[in-house]
C-alpha positions as CSV (number, residue, x, y, z in Angstrom):
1,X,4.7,15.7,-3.7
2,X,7.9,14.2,-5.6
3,X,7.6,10.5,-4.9
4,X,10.7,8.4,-4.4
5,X,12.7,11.5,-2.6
6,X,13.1,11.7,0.8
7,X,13.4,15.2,2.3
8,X,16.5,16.9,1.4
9,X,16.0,15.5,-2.3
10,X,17.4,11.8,-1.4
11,X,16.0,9.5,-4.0
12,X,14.9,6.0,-2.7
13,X,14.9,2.9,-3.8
14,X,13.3,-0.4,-2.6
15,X,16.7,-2.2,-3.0
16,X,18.0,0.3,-0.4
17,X,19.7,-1.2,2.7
18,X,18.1,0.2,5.6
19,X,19.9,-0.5,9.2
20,X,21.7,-3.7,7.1
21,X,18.6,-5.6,5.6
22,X,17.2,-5.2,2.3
23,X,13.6,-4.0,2.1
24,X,11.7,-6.7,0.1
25,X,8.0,-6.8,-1.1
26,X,5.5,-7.4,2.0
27,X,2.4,-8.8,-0.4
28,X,4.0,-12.2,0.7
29,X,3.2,-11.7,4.5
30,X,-0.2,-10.6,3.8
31,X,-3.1,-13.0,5.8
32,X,-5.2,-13.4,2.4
33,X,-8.0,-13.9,4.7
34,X,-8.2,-10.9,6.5
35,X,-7.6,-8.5,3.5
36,X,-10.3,-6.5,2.0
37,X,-12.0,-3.9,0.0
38,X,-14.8,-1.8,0.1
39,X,-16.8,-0.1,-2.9
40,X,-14.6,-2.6,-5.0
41,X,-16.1,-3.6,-8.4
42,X,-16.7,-7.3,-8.7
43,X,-15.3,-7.5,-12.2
44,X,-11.8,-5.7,-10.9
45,X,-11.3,-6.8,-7.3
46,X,-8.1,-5.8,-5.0
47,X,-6.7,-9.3,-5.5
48,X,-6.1,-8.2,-9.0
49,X,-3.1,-5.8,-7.5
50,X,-1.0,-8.2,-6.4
51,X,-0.7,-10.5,-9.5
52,X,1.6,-7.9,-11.7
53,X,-0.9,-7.0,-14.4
54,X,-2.0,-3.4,-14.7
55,X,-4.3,-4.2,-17.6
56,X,-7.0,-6.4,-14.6
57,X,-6.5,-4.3,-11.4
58,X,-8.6,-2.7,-9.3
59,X,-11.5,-0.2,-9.6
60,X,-14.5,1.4,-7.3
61,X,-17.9,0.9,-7.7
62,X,-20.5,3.6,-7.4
63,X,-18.2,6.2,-7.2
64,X,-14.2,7.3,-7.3
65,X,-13.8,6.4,-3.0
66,X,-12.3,3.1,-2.6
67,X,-10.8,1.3,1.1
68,X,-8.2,-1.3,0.2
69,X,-7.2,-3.1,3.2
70,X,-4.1,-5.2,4.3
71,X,-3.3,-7.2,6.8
72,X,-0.2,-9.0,7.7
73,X,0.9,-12.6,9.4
74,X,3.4,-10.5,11.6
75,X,4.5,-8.1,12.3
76,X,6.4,-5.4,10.2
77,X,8.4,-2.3,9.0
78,X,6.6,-0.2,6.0
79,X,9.4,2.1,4.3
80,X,7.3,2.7,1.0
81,X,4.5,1.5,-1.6
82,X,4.4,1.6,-4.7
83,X,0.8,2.0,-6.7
84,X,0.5,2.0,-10.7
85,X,-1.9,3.1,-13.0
86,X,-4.6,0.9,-14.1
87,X,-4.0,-0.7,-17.4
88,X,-1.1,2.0,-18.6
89,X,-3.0,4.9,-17.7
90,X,-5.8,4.3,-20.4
91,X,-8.1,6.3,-18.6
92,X,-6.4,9.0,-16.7
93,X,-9.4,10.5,-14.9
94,X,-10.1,7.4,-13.1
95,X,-6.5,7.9,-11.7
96,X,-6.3,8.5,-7.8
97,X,-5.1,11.8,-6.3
98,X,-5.6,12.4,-3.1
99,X,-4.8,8.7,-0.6
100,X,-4.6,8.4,2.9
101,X,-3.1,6.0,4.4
102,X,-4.2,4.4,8.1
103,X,-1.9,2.0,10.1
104,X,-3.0,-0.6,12.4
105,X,-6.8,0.4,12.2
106,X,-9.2,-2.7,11.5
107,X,-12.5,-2.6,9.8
108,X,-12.5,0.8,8.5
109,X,-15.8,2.2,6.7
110,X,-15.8,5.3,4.9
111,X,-17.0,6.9,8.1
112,X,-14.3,6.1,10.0
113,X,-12.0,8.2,7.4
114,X,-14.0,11.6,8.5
115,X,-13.0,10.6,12.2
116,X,-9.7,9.3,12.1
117,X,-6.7,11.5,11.2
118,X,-4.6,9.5,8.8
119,X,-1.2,8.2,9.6
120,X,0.0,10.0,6.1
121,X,-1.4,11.5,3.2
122,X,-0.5,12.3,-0.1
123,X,-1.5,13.9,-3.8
124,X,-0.6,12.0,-6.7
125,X,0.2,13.1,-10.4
126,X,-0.1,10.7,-13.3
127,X,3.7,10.3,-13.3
128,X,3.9,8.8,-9.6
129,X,1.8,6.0,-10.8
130,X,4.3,4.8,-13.9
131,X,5.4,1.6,-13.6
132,X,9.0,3.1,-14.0
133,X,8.0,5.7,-11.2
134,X,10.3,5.1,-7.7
135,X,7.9,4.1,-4.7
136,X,6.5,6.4,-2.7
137,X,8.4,7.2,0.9
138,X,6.5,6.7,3.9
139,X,7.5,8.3,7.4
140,X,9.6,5.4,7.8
141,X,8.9,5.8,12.0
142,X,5.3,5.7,11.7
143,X,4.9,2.5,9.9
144,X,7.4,0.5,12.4
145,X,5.5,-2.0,13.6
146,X,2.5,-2.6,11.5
147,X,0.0,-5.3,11.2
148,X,-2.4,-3.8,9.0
149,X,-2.3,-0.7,6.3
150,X,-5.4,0.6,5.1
151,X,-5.3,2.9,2.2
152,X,-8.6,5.1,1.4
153,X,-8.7,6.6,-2.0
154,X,-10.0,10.1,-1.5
155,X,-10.2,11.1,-4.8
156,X,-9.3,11.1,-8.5
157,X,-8.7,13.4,-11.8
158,X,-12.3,13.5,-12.5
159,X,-13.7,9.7,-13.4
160,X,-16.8,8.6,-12.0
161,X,-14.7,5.8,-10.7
162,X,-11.3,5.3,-9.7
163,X,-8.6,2.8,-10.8
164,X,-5.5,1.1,-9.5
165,X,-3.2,-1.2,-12.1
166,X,-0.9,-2.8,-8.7
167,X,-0.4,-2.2,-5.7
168,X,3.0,-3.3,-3.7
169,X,4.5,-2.9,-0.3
170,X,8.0,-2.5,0.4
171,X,9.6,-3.1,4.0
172,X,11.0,-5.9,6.0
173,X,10.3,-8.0,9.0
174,X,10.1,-6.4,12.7
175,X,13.1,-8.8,14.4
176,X,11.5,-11.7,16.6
177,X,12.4,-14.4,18.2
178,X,11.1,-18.0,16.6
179,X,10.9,-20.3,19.5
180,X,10.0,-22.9,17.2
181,X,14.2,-22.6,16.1
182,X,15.0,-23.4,19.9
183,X,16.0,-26.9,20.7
184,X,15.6,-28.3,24.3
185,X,19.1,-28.7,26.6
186,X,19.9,-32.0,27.7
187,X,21.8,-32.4,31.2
């Protein structure tokens, strides 16, 4: 798959204005408490992802399948993510392949993968995880209202383990009304 291109060869970025409002990074409208990982390693957890250095990431445990899951504070619009090698791609083997990606499904297991068709999937090469790379395009009208993403790593180039340097999210808020911003009429 050629990441950042749209079909029809468009290239995508995550500064692109999509129906007027710039997509920004969703990692700021994740609920920290209702985020997880499973067959994480305890020295490289998934909170490593989110604070911008590949070299501490995140890896798998006992083998190279690893559930990352996030979940949001409201609701939003997912146009594309962006994942990067683990510590610049030191140890390519341990570098995922094959992800699927699940929308809106809570408390996944690794059996719940076998019975659930993902929302998308994709193969990744070593260059789609460069930090330079472009994010990867999602079906932009399958991820348009979304609570939760959960991404299952599938597999990788051949570690025992697999290995993810950052991990970010790149979409904007679903329009809502505040009530909070409405002020009571007098008369």
């Amino acid at each position: 798959m050629m990441q950042g291109m749209m079909p029809g060869g468009k290239n995508v970025n995550p500064e692109t204005t999509i129906q007027s409002a710039k997509l920004v990074d969703l990692s700021t409208k994740f609920d920290k408490v209702k985020c997880y990982a499973r067959n994480e390693s305890s020295q490289y957890p998934m909170t490593n992802l989110f604070i911008g250095d590949s070299r501490l990431g995140c890896k798998s445990d006992a083998d190279e399948q690893l559930i990352i899951h996030m979940e949001f504070n409201e609701f939003v619009k997912v146009h594309s993510i962006k994942l990067t090698e683990f510590n610049r791609g030191a140890n390519p083997e341990e570098l995922p392949t094959k992800v699927h990606i699940y929308v809106n499904r809570n408390n996944m297991g690794f059996e719940d993968t076998e019975d659930l068709d993902p929302t998308q999937s994709f193969e990744l090469t070593a260059g789609d995880l460069k930090e330079d790379a472009d994010p990867i395009c999602l079906k932009f009208v399958k991820f348009q209202r979304v609570r939760s993403i959960t991404l299952f790593v599938e597999d990788n180039a051949g570690g025992d383990v697999s290995a993810l340097g950052g991990l970010q999210v790149f979409g904007k808020n679903v329009a809502t009304t505040n009530m909070n911003e409405f002020k009571k009429q007098e008369g």
